[in-house]
BANUVEX-323322 format. One record per residue: z, y negated, x negated of N, C-alpha, C in turn; residue in one letter. Coordinates in steps of 0.1 Angstrom, whole numbers, padded with zeros to 4 digits, always signed. Layout:
ZYXZYXZYXa/...
//
This chain:
+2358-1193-0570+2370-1198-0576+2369-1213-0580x/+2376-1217-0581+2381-1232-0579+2373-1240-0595x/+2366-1246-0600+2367-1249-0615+2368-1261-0619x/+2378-1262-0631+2379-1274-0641+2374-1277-0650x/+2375-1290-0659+2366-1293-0668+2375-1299-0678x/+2370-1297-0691+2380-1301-0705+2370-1309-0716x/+2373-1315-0726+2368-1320-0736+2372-1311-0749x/+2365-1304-0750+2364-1300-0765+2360-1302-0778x/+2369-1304-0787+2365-1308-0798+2361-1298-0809x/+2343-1292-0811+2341-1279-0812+2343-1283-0829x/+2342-1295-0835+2337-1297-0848+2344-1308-0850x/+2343-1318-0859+2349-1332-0865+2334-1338-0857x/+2338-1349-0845+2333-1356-0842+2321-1353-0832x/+2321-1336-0828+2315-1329-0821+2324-1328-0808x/+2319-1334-0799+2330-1333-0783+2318-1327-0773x/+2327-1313-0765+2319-1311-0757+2323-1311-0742x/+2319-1310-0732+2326-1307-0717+2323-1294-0717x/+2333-1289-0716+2339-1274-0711+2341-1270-0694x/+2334-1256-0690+2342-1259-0673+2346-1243-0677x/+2355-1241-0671+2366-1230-0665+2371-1225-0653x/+2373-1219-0649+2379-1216-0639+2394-1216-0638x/+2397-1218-0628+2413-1226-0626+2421-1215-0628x/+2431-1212-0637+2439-1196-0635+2446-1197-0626x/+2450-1185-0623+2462-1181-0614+2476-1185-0623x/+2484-1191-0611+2497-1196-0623+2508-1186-0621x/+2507-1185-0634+2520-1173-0636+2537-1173-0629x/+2546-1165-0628+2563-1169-0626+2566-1180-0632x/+2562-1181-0645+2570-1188-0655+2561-1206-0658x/+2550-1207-0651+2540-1212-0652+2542-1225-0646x/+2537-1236-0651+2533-1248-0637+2519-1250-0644x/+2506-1257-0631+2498-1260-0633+2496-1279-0627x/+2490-1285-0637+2491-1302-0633+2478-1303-0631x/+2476-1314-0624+2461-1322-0622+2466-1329-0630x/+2456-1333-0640+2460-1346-0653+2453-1360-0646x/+2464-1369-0644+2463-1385-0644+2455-1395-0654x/+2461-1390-0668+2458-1399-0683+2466-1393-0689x/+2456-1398-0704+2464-1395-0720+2462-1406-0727x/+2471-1409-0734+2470-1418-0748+2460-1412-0757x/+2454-1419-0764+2449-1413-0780+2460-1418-0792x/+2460-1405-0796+2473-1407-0804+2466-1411-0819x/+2469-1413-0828+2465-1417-0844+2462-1402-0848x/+2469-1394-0842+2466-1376-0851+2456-1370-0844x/+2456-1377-0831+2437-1369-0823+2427-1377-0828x/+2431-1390-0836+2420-1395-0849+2414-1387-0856x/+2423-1385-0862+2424-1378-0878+2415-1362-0876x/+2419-1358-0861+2416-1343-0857+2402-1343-0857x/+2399-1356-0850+2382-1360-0846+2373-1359-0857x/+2384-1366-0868+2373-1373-0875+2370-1361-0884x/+2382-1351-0887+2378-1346-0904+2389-1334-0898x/+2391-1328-0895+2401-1314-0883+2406-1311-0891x/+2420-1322-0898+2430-1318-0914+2435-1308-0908x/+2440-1306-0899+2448-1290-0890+2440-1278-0892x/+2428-1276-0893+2417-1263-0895+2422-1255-0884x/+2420-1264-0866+2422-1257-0855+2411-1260-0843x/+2398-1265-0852+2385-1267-0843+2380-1254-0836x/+2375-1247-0825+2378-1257-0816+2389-1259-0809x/+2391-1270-0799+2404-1275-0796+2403-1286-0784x/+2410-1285-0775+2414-1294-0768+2424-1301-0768x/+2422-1316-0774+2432-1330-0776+2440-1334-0765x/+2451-1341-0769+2455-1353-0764+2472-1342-0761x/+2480-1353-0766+2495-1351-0763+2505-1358-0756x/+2494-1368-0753+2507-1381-0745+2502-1382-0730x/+2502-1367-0722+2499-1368-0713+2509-1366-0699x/+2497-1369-0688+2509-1373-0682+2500-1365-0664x/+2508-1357-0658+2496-1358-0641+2509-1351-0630x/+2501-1346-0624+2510-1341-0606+2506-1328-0610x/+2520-1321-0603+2524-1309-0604+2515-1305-0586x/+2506-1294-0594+2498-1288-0583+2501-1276-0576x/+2515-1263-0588+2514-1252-0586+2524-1251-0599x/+2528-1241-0586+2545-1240-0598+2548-1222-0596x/+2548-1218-0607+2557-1204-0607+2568-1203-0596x/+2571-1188-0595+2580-1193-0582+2593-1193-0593x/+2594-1192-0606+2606-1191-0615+2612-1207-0620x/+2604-1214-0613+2602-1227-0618+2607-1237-0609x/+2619-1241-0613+2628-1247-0598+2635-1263-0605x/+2633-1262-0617+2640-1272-0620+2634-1277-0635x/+2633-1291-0639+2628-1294-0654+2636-1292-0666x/+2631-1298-0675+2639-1295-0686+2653-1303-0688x/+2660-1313-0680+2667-1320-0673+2675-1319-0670x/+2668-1310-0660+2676-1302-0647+2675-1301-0637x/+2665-1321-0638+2658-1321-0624+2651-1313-0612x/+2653-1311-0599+2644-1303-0592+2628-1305-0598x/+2622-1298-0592+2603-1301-0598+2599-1292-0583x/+2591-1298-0578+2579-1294-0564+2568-1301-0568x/+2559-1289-0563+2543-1297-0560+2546-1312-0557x/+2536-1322-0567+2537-1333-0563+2544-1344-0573x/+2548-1335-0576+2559-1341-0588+2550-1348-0601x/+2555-1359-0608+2547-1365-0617+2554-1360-0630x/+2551-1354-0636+2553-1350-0647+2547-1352-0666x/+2556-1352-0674+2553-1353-0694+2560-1338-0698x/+2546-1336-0707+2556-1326-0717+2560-1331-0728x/+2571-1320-0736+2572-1326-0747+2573-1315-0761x/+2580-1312-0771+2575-1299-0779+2581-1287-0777x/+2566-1277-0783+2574-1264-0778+2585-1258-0790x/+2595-1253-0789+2597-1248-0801+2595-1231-0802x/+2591-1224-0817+2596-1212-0816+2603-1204-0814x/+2620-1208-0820+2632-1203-0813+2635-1193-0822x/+2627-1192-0835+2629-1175-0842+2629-1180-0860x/+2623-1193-0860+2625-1198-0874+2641-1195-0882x/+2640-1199-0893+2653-1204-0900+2658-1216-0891x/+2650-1233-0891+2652-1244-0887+2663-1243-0876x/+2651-1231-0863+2657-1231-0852+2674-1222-0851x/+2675-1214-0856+2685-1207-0858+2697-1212-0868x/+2692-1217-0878+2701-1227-0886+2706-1238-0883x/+2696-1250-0879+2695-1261-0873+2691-1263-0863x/+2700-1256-0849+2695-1265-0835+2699-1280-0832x/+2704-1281-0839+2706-1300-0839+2697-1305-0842x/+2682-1300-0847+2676-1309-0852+2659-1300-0848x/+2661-1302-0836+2645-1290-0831+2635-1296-0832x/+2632-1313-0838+2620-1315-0846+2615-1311-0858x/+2623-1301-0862+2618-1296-0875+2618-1280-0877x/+2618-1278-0868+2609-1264-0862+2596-1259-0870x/+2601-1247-0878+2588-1245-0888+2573-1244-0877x/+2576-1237-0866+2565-1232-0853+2569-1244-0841x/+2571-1257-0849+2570-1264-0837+2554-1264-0828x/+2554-1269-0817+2546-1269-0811+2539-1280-0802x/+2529-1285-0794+2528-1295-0789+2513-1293-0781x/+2514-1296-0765+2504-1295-0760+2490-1306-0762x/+2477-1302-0771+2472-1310-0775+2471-1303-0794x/+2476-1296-0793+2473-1294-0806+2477-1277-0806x/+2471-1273-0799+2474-1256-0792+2455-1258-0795x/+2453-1243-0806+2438-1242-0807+2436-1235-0798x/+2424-1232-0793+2412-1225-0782+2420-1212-0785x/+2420-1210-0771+2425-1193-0768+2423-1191-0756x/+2430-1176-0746+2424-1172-0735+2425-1184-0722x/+2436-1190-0725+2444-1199-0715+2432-1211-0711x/+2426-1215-0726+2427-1226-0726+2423-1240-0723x/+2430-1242-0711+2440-1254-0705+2453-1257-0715x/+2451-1265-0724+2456-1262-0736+2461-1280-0743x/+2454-1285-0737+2452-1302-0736+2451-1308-0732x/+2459-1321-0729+2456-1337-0721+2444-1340-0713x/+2433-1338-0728+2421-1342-0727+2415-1331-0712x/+2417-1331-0703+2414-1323-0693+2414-1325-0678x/+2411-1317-0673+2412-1322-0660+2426-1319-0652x/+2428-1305-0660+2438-1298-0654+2447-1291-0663x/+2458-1287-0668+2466-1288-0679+2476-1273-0676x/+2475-1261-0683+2483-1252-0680+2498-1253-0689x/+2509-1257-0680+2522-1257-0679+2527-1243-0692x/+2530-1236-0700+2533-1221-0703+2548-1218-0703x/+2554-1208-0703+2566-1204-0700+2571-1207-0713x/+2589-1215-0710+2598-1220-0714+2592-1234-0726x/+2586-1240-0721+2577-1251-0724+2589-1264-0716x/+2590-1274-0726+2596-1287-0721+2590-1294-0712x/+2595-1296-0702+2588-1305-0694+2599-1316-0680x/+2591-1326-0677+2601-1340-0670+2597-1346-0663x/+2602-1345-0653+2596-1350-0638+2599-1368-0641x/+2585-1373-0638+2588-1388-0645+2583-1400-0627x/+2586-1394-0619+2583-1398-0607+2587-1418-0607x/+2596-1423-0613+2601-1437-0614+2590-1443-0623x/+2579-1438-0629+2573-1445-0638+2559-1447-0636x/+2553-1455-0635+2538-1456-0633+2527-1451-0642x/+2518-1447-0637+2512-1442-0648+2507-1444-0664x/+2507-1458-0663+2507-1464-0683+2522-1462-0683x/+2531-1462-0680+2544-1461-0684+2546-1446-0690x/+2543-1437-0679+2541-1424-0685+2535-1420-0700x/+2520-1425-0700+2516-1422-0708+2518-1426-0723x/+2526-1437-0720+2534-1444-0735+2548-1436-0736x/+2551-1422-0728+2570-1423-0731+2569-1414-0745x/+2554-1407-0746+2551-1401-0758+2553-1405-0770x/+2550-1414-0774+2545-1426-0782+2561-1431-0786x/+2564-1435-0775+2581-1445-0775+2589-1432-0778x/+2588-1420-0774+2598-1405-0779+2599-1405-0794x/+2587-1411-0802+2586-1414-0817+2594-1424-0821x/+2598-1432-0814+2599-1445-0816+2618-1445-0814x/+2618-1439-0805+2634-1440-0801+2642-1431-0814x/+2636-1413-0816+2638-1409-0827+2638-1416-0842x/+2630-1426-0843+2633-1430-0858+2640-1441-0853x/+2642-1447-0843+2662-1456-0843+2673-1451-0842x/+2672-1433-0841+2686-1429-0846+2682-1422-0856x/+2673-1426-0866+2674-1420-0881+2680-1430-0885x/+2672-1443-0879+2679-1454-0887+2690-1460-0884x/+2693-1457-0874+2710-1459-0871+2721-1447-0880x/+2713-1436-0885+2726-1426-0898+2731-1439-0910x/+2720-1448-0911+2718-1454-0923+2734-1467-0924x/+2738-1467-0912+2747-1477-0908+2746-1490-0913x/+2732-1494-0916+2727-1503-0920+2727-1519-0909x/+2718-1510-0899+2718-1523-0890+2727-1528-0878x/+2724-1540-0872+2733-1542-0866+2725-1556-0857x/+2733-1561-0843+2725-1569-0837+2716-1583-0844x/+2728-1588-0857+2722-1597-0867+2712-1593-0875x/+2709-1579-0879+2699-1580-0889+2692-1581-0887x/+2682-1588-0898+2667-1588-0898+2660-1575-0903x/+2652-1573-0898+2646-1561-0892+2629-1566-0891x/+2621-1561-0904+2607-1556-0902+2599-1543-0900x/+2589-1547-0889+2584-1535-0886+2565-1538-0892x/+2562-1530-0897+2551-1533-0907+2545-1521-0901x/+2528-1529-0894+2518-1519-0886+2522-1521-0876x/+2510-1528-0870+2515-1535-0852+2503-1526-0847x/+2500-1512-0848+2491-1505-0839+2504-1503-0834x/+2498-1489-0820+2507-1484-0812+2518-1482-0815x/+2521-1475-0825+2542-1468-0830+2547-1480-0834x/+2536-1492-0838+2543-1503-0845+2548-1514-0835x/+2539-1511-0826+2543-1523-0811+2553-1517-0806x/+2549-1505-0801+2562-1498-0794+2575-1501-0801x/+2577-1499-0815+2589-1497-0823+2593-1510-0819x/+2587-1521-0821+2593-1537-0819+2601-1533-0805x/+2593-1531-0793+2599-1534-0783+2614-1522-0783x/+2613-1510-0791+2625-1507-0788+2636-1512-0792x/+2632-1516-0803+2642-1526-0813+2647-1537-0805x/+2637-1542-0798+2640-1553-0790+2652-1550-0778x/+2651-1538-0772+2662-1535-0763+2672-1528-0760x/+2669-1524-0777+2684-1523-0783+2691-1527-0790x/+2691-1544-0787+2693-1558-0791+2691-1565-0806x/+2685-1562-0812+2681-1568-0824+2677-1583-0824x/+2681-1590-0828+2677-1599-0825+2666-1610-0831x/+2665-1605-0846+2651-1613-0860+2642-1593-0861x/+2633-1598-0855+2623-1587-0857+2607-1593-0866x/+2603-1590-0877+2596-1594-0885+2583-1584-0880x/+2572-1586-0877+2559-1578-0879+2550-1583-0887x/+2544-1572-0892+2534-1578-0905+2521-1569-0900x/+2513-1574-0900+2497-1568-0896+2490-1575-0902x/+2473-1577-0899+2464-1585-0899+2451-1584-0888x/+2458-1585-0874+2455-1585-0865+2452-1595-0851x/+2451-1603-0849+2455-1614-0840+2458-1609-0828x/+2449-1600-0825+2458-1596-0810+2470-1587-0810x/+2471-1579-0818+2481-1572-0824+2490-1578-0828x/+2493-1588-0835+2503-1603-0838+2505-1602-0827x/+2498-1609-0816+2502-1613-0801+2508-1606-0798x/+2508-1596-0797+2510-1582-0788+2526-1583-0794x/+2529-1585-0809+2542-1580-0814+2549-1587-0810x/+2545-1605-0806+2557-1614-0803+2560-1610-0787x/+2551-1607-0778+2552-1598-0764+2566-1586-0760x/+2563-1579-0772+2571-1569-0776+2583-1575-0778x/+2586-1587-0787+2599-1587-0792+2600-1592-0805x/+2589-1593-0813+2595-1602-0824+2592-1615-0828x/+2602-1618-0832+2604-1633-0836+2597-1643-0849x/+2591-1629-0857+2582-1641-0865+2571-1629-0871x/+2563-1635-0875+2552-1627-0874+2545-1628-0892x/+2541-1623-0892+2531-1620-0911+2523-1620-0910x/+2509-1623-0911+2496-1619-0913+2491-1618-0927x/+2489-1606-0927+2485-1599-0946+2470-1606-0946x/+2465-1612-0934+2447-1620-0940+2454-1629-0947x/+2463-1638-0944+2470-1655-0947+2477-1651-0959x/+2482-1644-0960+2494-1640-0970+2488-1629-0976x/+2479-1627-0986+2470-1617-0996+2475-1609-1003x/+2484-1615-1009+2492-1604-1020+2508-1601-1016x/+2514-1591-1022+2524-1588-1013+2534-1599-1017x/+2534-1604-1034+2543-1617-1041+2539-1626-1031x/+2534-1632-1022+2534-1640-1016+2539-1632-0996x/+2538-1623-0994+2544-1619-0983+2559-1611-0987x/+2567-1610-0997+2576-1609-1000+2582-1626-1001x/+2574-1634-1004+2580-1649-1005+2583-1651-0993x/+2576-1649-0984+2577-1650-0967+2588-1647-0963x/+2586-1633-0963+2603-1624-0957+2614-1630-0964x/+2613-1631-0979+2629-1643-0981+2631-1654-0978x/+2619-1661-0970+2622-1674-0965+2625-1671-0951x/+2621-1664-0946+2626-1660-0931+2641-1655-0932x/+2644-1652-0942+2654-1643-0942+2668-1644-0952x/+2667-1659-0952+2674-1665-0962+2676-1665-0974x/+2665-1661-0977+2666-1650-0996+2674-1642-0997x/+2672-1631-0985+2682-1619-0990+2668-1611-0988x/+2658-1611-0981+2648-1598-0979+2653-1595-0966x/+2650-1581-0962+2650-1576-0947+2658-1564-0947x/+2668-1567-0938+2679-1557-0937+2674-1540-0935x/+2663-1543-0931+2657-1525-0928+2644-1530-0923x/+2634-1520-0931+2619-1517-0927+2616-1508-0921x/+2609-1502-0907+2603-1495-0899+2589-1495-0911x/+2585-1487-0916+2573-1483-0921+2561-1474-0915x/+2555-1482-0902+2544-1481-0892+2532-1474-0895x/+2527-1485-0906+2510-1481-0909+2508-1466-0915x/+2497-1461-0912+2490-1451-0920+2487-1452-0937x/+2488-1462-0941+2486-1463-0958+2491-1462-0966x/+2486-1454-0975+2495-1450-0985+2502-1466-0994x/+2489-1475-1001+2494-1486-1002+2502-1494-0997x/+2502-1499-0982+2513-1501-0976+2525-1495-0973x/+2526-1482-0976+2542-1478-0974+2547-1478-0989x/+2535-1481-1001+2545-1487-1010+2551-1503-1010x/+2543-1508-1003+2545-1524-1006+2557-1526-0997x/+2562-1518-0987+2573-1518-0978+2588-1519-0985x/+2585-1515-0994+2600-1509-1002+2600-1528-1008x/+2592-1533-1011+2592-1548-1018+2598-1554-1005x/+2598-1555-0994+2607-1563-0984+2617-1560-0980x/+2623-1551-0989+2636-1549-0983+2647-1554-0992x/+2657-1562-0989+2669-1561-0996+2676-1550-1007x/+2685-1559-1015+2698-1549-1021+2702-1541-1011x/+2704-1530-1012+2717-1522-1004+2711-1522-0988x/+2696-1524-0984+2691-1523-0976+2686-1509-0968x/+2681-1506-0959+2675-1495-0957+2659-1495-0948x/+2652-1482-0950+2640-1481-0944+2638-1470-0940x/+2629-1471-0928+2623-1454-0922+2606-1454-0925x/+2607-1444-0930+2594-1442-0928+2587-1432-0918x/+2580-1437-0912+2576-1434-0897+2560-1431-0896x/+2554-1434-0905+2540-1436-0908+2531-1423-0906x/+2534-1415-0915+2519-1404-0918+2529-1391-0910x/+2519-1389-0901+2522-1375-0895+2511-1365-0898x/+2498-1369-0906+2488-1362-0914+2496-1367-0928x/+2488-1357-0937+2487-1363-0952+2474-1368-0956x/+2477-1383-0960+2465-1396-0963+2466-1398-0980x/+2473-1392-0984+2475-1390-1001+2487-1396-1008x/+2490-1399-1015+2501-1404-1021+2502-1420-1025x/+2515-1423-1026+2518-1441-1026+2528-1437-1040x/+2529-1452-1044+2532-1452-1061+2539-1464-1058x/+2552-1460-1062+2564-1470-1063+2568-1474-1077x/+2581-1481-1077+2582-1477-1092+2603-1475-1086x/+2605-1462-1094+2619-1458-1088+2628-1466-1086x/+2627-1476-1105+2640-1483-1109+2638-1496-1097x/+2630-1504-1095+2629-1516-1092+2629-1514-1074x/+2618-1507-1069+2616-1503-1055+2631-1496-1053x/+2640-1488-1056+2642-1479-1052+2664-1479-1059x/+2661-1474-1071+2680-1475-1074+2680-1488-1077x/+2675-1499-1083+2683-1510-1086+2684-1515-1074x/+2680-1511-1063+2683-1522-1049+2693-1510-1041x/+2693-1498-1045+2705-1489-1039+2698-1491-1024x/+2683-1488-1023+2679-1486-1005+2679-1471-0995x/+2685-1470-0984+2688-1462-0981+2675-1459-0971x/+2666-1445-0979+2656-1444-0970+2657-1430-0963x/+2654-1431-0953+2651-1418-0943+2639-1417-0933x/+2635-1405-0933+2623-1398-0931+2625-1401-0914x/+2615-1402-0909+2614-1399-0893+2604-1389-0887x/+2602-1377-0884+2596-1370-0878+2594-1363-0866x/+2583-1369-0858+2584-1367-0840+2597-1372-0834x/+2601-1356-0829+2615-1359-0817+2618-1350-0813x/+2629-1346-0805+2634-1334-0797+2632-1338-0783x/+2629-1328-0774+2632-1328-0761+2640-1338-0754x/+2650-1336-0760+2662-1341-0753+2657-1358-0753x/+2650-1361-0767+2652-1375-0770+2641-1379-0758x/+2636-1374-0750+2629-1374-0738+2635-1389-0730x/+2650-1380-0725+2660-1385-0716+2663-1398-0724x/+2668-1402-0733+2667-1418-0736+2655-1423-0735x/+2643-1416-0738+2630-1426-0739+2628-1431-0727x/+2630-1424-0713+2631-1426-0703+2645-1440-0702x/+2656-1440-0702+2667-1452-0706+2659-1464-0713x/+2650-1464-0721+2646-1475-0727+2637-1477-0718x/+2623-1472-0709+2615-1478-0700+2620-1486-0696x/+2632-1483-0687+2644-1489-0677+2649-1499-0681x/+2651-1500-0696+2660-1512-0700+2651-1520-0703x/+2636-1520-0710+2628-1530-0711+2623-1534-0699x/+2623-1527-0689+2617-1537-0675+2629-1546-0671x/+2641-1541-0672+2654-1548-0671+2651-1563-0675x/+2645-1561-0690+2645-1573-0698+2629-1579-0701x/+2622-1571-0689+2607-1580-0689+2599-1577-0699x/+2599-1568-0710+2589-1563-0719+2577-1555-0720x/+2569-1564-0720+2556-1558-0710+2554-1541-0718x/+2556-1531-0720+2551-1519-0730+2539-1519-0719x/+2538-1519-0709+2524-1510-0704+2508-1522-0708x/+2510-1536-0715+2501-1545-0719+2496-1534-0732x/+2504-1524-0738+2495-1516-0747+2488-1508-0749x/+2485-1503-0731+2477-1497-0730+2461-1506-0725x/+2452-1508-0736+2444-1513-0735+2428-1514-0730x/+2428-1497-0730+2412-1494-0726+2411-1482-0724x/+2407-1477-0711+2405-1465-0704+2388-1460-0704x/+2389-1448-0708+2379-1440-0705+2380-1428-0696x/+2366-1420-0690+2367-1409-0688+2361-1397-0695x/+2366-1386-0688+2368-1374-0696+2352-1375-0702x/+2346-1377-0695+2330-1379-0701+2325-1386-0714x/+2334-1400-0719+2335-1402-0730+2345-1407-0739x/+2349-1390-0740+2360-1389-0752+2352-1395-0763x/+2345-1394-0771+2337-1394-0782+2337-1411-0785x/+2336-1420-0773+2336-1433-0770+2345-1438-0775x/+2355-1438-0765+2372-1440-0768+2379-1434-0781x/+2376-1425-0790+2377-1419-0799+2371-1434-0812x/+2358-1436-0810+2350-1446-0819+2358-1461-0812x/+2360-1462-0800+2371-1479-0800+2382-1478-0808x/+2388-1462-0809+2405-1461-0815+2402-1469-0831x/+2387-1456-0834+2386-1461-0851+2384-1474-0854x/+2377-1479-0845+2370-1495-0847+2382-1505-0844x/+2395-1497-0840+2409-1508-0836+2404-1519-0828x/+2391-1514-0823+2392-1533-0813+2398-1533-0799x/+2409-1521-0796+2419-1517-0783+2433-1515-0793x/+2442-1510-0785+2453-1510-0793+2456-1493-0788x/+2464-1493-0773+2467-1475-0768+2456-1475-0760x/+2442-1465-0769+2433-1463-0756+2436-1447-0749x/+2436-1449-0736+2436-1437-0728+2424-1431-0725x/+2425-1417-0721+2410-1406-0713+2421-1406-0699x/+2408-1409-0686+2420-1407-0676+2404-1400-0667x/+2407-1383-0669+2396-1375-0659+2395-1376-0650x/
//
């Protein structure tokens, strides 16, 4: 019988190769040869210290390969599209279907108490369970999208940009922005570059990034924005607050994307925003601990309208796909962020460049 091979993460920081034998694929089933995956900021966190208590486990969610074997029940994607052997294909989450959320709120199937996501499915009989692999089991009534127009870093970013498109229609409830505002996106790692560029083509036109990065700066004016922050140059936030109201005519910034992982920075975010402004916070998909505002001054005397961003729905698939298309339209390099490929051999590697930030979207390509 035929066998494949996986990266397992038996411990925090413990990666092993795994081999298997290829299953037989079910009715309901497709089986992929895996192309590449992103390393997401949450297969960090998983590596580093397993906040999920789902070791062991096979990572990676932003993946992307060819359809090898298909159920015979399996005629069409989540789309609608046809799907045959050959087909290049992304998944996206699973839901349970039996929650409150789901039964209460189908409008909103990111908040799925049993949401789901391939890459974060712990070790069981299957398991072909994650990116990080060679070979990737498909399971019944699982999202999935034939992404055949898109090259393979394109692919492997629509995961990434699915986050990214979801928090511009949180922040579009806010009826805040508009093609004039200024608009900071603070944390130029991956969700933060990405965010610039969607912002960018869905015409914004003053996009502010704040990092302390230089390539990462580069990377944001690439993306789409127009003037840039460096927290090395600018030390305290009274002086990068002086910034943004000089950029921004002493009003502050019409709406903050709140990128980074830190707790300290997603309080200093609420200081760049305007009166009657608004912000997403987009940041912690782990819990990193708590940030300390102060209500009156951060928060009601400026009347800021904040909303939560979490993952995405399926559906928001199909626009993230529309945005590829419109940023090549408009020449925005997204696939320059994919910066450093490994193989399945050293996850462990690519894992230590993520922590060390000296790449920006590093991939495992088996």
């Amino acid at each position: 019988m035929a066998k494949t091979r996986l990266a397992m993460l038996m411990e925090p920081r413990k990666v092993e190769i795994k081999e298997f034998d290829l299953p037989v694929v079910g009715d309901d089933e497709v089986l992929v040869k895996v192309e590449g995956c992103g390393i997401c900021g949450t297969d960090v966190h998983e590596f580093k210290g397993d906040p999920f208590g789902i070791c062991p486990i096979t990572l990676g969610h932003e993946g992307t390969g060819e359809v090898i074997a298909l159920g015979k029940n399996i005629t069409h994607d989540t789309k609608g599209d046809p799907i045959k052997i050959g087909d290049k294909v992304v998944t996206s989450v699973l839901l349970c279907g039996e929650c409150d959320y789901c039964r209460r709120y189908p409008e909103k199937p990111n908040l799925c108490a049993g949401l789901g996501v391939y890459g974060l499915i712990p070790e069981d009989d299957i398991h072909l369970n994650g990116w990080f692999a060679e070979h990737i089991l498909i399971r019944k009534n699982s999202s999935i999208f034939v992404v055949n127009e898109f090259n393979v870093d394109q692919r492997m970013l629509l995961e990434p940009a699915a986050v990214c498109v979801h928090a511009l229609e949180r922040a579009k409830t806010t009826n805040i922005m508009n093609f004039s505002s200024f608009v900071l996106v603070q944390g130029c790692g991956p969700i933060g570059l990405m965010m610039i560029a969607v912002l960018k083509a869905a015409g914004t036109v003053n996009i502010i990034a704040v990092d302390g990065n230089d390539r990462r700066l580069d990377l944001a004016k690439k993306m789409g924005a127009t003037e840039t922050i460096d927290f090395r140059k600018l030390k305290t936030i009274e002086d990068r607050v002086a910034k943004v109201n000089e950029i921004t005519n002493g009003f502050g910034a019409d709406f903050v994307f709140q990128c980074t992982g830190s707790p300290a920075a997603a309080a200093d975010a609420f200081k760049y925003v305007r009166r009657g402004g608004g912000m997403c916070e987009m940041g912690f998909f782990v819990n990193i601990g708590e940030a300390t505002i102060n209500p009156h001054f951060d928060f009601c005397n400026k009347e800021i309208t904040l909303v939560g961003s979490w993952v995405y729905g399926a559906n928001e698939y199909i626009t993230t796909m529309g945005f590829f298309k419109k940023a090549a339209e408009m020449n925005i390099p997204v696939e320059l962020l994919v910066t450093d490929k490994f193989d399945l051999d050293h996850v462990t590697e690519a894992m230590e460049t993520n922590i060390a930030m000296t790449g920006v979207k590093i991939a495992i390509m088996p």
